[in-house]
N, C-alpha and C positions, 0 to 999 in steps of 0.2 A: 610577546612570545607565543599566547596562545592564538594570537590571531592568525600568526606566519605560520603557526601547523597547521591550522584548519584551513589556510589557503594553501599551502603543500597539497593535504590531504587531498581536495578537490583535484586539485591539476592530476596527481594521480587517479582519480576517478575518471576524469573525465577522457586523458590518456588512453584509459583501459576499456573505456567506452567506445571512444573513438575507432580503436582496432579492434575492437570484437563486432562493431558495427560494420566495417570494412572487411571483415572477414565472411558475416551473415550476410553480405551483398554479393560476395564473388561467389557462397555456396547457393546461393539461390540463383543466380544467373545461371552456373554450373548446371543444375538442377533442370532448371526450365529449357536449358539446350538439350540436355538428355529427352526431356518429352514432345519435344517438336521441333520441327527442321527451322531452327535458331541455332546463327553463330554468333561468336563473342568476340569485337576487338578491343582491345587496351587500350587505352592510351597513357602511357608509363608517366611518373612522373619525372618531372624535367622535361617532359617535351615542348616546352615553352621558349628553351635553348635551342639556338639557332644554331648550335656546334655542329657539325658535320664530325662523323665518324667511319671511315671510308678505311678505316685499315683493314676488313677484309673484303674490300670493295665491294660494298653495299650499303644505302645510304642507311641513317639510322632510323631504328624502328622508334617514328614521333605516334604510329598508327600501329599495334600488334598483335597479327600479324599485316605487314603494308599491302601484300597482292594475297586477296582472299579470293577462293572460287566456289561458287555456290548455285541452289541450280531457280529454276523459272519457279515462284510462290517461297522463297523463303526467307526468314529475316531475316538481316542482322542488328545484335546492339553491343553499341557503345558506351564504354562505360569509363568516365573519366578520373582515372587514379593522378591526374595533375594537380598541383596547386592553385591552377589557375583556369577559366573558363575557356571551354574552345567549342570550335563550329565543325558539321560534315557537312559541306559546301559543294555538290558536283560541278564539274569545270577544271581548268587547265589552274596548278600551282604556281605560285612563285620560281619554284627551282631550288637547286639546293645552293645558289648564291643569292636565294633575293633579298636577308638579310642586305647584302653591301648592296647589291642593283636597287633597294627601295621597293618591289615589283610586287604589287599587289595582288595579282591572281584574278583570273575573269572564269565567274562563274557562268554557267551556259544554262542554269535555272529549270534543270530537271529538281532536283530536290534538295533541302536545304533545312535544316535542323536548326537553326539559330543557335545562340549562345545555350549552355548547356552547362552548369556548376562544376567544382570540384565535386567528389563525389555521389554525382547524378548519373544518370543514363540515359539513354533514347535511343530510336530502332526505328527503321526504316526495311519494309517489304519491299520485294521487288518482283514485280510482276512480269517482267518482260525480260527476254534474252538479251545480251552486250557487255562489251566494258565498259565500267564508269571510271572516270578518274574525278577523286574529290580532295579537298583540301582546308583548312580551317581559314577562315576570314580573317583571323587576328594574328594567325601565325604562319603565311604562307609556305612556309618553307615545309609546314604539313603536308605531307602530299599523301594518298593510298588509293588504289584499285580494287576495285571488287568485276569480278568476271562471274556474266549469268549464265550460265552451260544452260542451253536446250537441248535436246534430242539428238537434233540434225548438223550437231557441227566434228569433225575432227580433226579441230583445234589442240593441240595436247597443255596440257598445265604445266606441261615443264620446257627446259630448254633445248633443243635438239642439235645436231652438228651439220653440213649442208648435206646430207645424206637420210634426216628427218631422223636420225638413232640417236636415242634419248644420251644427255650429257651428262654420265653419274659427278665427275669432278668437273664441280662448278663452285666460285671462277675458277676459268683458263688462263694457264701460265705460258709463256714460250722465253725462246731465246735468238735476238738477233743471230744471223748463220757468224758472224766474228764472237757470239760467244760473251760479245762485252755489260750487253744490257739483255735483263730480263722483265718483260712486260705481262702485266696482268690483265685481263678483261672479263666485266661482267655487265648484263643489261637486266634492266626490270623496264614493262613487266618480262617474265622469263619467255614466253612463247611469243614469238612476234607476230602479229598479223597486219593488215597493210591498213592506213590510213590512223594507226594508231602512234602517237610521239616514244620513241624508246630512247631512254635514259642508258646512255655506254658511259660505265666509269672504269677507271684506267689507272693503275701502280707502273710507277717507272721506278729499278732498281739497277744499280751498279755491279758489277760484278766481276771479283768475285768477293767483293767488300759487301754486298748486300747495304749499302747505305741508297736510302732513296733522293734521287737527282732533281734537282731544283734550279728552276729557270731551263728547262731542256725542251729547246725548239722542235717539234713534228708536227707531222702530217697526217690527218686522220681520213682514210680513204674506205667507199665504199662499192664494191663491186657486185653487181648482180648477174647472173647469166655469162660472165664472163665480159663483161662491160662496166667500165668504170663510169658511176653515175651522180659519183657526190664524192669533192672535193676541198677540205678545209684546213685549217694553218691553226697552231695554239702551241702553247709551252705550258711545260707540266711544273706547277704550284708544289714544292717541298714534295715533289715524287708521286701526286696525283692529277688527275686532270677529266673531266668529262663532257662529254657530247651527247646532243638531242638530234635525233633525225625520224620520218614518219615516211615510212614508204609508200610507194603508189603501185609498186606490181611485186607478184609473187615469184618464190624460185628461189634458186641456191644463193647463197650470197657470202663475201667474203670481205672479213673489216682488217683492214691493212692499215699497220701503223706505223710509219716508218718516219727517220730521221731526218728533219728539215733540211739539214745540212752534208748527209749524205743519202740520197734514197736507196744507196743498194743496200743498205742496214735500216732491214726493215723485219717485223714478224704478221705473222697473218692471220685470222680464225675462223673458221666455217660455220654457218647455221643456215636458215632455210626461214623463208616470208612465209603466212600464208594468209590465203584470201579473209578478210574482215568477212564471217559468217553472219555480223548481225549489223550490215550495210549503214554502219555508223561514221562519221566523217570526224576531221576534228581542222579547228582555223589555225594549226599548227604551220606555221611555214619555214623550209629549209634555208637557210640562208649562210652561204660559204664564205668565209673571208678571207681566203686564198690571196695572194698576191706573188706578182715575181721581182717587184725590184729591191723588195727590203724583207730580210725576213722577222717574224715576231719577236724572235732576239734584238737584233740590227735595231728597230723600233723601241725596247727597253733601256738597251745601251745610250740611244739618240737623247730620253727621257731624261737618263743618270747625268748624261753630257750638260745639258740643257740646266739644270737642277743644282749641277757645279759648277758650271762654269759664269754661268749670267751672275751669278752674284758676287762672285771675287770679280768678273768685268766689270760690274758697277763701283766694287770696292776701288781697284785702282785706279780708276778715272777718277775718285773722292780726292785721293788721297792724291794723284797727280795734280790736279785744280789747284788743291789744299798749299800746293810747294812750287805753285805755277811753274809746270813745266807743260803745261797747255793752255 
């Protein structure tokens, strides 16, 4: 008996320890940002969970905040409130499917922090103007940017409409012109500029039930200058769905999303390229998977067909052999 208090006791020691220690780490990071141009990202725990959370279309913050902007000489640190150890990896992520795709992530070996404890930190200067995109090696589905504002760019940090006027409600909502479906969109990072991969994630809801639509065939179209320049086919997952694209010229542009199945039910949304200030490239490549003879649906169906049927085919031939009537 007196053993099992004096190990109680402990555990509440050490409990107490534990978050008062956790506490003196975030007021001293705190601290240290107030006196020099240092910023601070989270990494929350749980981000080891490869869940996606897209209900207000935006992926989940595994990085917080995911798109930081900061300028030429200053740091930022990391500070890992996980249970588990993770990496700031610069280079292209997983995605927010590589959980099921397997995808590992290809770092491009600007910098790279190695594994880093629960309850550690590390910090990374950056000297020079650009966007990096980085991601953890053991959890690719970690993804976050950090944007180096120099001087000479007017690039804006937020998201603009194709009129370059800042977008106070963001995401964007609209409504097919029948009224039936209403689609949402949002992209990170928020400011687009060209040769950078932008992340378009997408709410499809029913209406006027508001229940989100599941297995629903479209068409994710992208128009710049008034010329359609990218062309792609997918069905939206329990009433989400997202697309990566990296443009190559600047100008107005307009992301049209319209029904596989009927395209004059479709909605639109304006924003504006602008030129990549700090002539940074990425081996992102666009690739469409448009087709006319079957549509992504037709293709699901074919699957279900395929999945049912071949196996009661092989059943009745068993069981026809079985009673020779072949």
């Amino acid at each position: 008996m007196i053993a099992f208090i004096i190990l109680f006791t402990l555990l509440i020691l050490f409990s107490f320890l534990y978050v008062y220690s956790q506490s003196e780490l975030s007021s001293f990071l705190h601290a240290q940002a107030q006196r020099s141009n240092q910023t601070i990202v989270m990494i929350p725990k749980g981000s080891a969970n490869p869940e996606v959370d897209i209900t207000n279309l935006t992926p989940k913050q595994w990085y917080d905040p995911r798109e930081i902007l900061v300028g030429v000489n200053d740091t930022i640190i990391w500070t890992n409130n996980d249970t588990e150890p993770h990496t700031v990896t610069s280079g292209t992520g997983g995605g927010l499917n590589s959980f099921l795709s397997n995808s590992k992530g290809k770092p491009d070996g600007l910098f790279d922090t190695g594994l880093f404890s629960p309850g550690s930190i590390t910090s990374i200067k950056f000297n020079q103007s650009g966007t990096y995109h980085y991601f953890c090696t053991i959890h690719p589905w970690m993804e976050g940017i950090v944007r180096v504002q120099g001087n000479n760019t007017n690039v804006p940090s937020y998201a603009v409409d194709e009129f370059q006027k800042k977008i106070n409600d963001f995401p964007l909502y609209n409504f097919t012109d029948d009224g039936k479906i209403e689609i949402g969109l949002s992209w990170t990072p928020s400011s687009i500029t060209t040769n950078v991969p932008i992340n378009f994630i997408m709410d499809f809801f029913e209406y006027p039930q508001n229940t989100r639509m599941h297995l629903w065939p479209y068409n994710f179209v992208v128009l710049q200058n008034n010329t359609e320049i990218y062309r792609t086919s997918d069905i939206a997952q329990v009433g989400s769905s997202s697309q990566t694209f990296a443009f190559n010229s600047t100008g107005s542009t307009i992301i049209k999303i319209e029904s596989a199945d009927n395209k004059s039910s479709f909605v639109q949304f304006g924003t504006f390229v602008y030129e990549n200030p700090y002539n940074t490239t990425s081996e992102f490549q666009n690739v469409s998977n448009s087709f006319k003879l079957l549509s992504p649906l037709t293709l699901v169906y074919i699957v279900y067909a395929i999945i049912i049927i071949l196996p009661i085919s092989v059943a009745v031939i068993i069981i026809l052999y079985k009673i020779k009537k072949i």
